[in-house]
N, C-alpha and C positions, 0 to 999 in steps of 0.2 A: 803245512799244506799250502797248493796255491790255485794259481787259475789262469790260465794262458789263453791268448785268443790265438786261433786255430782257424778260423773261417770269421771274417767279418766281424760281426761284434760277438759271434759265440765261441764259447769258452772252454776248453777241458778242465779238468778237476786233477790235482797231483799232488802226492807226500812224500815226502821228502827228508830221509833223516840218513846223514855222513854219518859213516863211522872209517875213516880212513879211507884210503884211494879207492877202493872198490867200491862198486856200486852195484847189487843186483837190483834188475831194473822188471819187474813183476807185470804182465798184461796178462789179465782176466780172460776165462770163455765167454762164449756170446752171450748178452745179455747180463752178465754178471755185474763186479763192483770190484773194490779195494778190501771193501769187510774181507773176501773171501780168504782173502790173503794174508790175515790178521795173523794165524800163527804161523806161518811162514816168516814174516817180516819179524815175530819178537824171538823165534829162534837167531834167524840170521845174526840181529842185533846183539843180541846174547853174547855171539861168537867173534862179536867185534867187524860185521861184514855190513856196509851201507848199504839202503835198498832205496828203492823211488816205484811207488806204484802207484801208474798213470792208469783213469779208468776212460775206457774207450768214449765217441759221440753217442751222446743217447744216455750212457748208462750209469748208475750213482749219482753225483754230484755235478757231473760234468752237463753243460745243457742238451736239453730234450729235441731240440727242431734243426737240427742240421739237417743240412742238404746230400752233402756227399757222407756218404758214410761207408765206403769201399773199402776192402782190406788196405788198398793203397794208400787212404788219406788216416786210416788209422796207424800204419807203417807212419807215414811221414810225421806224424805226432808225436809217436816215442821219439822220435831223431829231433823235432824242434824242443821239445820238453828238456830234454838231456843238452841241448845247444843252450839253452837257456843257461842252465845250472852250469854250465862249461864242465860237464862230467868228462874225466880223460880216459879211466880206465871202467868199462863196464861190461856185465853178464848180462845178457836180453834170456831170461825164461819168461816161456807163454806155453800157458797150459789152454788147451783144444784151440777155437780159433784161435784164442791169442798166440799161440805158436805159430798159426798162418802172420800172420802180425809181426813178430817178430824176425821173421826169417823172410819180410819182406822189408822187414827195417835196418838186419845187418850190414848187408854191404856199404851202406851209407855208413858209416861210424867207420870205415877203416882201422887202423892201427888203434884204435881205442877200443873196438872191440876185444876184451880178454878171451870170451867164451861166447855158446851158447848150449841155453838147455830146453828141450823139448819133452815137453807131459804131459802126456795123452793126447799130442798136440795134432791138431786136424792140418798136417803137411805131409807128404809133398803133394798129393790129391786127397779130397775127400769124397768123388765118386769114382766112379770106373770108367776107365778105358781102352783100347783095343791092345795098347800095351803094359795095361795095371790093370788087374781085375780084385781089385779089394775096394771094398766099403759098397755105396750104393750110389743111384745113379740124380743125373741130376734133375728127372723128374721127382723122383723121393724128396730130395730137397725143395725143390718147389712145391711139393703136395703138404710137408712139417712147414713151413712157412705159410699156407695155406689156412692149415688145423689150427696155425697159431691166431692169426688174424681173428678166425672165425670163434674162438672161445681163449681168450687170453688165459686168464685167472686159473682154469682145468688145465690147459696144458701144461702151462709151467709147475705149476701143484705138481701132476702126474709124474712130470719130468723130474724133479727132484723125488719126490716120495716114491718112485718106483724104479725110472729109467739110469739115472747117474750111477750111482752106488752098489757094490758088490759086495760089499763089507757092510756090515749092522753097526750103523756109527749113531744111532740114536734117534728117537725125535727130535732134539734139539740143533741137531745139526741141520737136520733136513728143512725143519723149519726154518732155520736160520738161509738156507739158501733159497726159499721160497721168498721170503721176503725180501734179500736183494735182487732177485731176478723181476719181481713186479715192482722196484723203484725201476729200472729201463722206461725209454720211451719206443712208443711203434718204430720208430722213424729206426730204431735198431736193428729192427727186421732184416731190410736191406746186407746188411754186413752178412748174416746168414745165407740169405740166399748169393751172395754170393761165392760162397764154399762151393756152389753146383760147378761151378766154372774153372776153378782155379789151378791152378798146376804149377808147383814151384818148380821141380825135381832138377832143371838147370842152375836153380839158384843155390840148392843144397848141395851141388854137386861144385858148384863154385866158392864153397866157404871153407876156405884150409884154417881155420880154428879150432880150436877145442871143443867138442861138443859134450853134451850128456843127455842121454833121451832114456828119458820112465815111460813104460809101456804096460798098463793093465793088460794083465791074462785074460781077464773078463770085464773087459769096453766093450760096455753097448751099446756106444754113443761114436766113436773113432775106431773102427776095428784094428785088433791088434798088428793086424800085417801093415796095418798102414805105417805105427812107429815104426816095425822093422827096417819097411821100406826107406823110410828117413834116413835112419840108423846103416844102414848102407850106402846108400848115399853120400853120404858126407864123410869125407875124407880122415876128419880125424876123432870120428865117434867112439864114444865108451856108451854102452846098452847097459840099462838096468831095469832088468823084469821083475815086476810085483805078479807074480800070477794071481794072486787071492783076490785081487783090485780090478774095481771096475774104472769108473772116469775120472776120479778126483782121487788119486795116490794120495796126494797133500794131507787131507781129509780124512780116507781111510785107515793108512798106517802111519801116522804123520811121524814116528819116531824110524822107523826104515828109509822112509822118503828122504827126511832132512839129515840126516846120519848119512845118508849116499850123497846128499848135494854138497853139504857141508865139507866129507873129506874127498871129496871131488873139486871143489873150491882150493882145497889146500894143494893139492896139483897144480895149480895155474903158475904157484910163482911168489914173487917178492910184490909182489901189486897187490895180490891178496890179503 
């Protein structure tokens, strides 16, 4: 694991473990951590596939008091993180925001980009507009950033124990992502709201790499048309539907999830 400074004297938080050239390079949804990613990263490993999971400003390990905390300077973090470590060949997955994250971090990496993979990922918009009518609008956004300020500890509670998950994946689970979503700091908030705003659909539209996008059938956090939307978009997409799943595929059927990612990985190549 390590610590990079990003902003002045503050630091992001990142782990780090090579298993040959490849690197999936793992961003968290909003407010989340690295924990989340835990069995993701020891399947990967498993399989002989390097991973790096940087946790956003604000969240995990990483410090609490940043200033900018925009999809953009969270983009530009994976790209310094990975600059760091001098990664050559790497897969950017970002599940919800961190999919907005990542697919604002692609283009930077050029030719070192192998891949990317999209889950339950809040791109190419996460509200609506005149010509995308999926997900909600961005007073809705600003109204859940509002709820949240005003009672922290209930709504993320809520948010895991009722709103994420489609699948019965236990107390322990749930539990488990309550308590990294209340190690975040406020100052996190910010990143959220600004999903109200955002609009990639040029940018996906500009990435001729490999892609892979998981789409819960029942996201009630990223509506489904939104992955679709992605998923068309981008040039050289392979779709993989969990209908039974709501926001965290990873989570709910993690042996469906990593069995698609894994021989989807085996597609890229002799890098893999």
């Amino acid at each position: 694991m390590g610590r990079l400074l990003v902003e002045g004297e503050r630091a992001i938080h990142y782990e780090h473990q090579p298993r040959g050239p490849l690197t999936v390079v793992l961003s968290h949804g909003w407010g989340m951590g690295a924990r989340v990613w835990d069995d993701t990263v020891t399947r990967l490993l498993d399989a002989g596939v390097g991973t790096l999971v940087v946790e956003h400003r604000g969240c995990g390990a990483s410090d609490k008091d940043f200033q900018d905390v925009s999809i953009e300077a969270l983009a530009r973090d994976l790209v310094q993180v990975c600059d760091h470590l001098a990664l050559t060949h790497v897969v950017l997955n970002g599940w919800s925001l961190g999919g907005a994250v990542v697919v604002g971090a692609a283009s930077a990496f050029g030719r070192r980009l192998a891949g990317l993979v999209l889950t339950a990922a809040a791109t190419p918009r996460y509200t609506q507009a005149p010509d995308f009518p999926f997900g909600g609008t961005a007073a809705d956004v600003a109204a859940t950033v509002g709820a949240l300020r005003q009672g922290r500890v209930a709504f993320l509670t809520g948010l895991y124990q009722q709103g994420v998950f489609a699948r019965d994946v236990g107390a322990a689970i749930k539990d488990h992502c309550v308590r990294i979503a209340l190690a975040a700091s406020p100052c996190a908030d910010a990143s959220l709201g600004a999903l109200g705003v955002l609009d990639q659909r040029s940018t996906l539209a500009g990435l001729d790499v490999p892609a892979l996008v998981f789409i819960g059938g029942r996201d009630g956090v990223v509506a489904p048309e939104i992955g679709a939307a992605a998923a068309s978009l981008l040039p050289r997409a392979t779709r993989f539907d969990m209908p039974d799943c709501g926001h965290a595929p990873f989570l709910e059927d993690p042996d469906a999830y990593h069995a698609a990612l894994l021989d989807w990985i085996r597609t890229l190549g002799p890098q893999s």
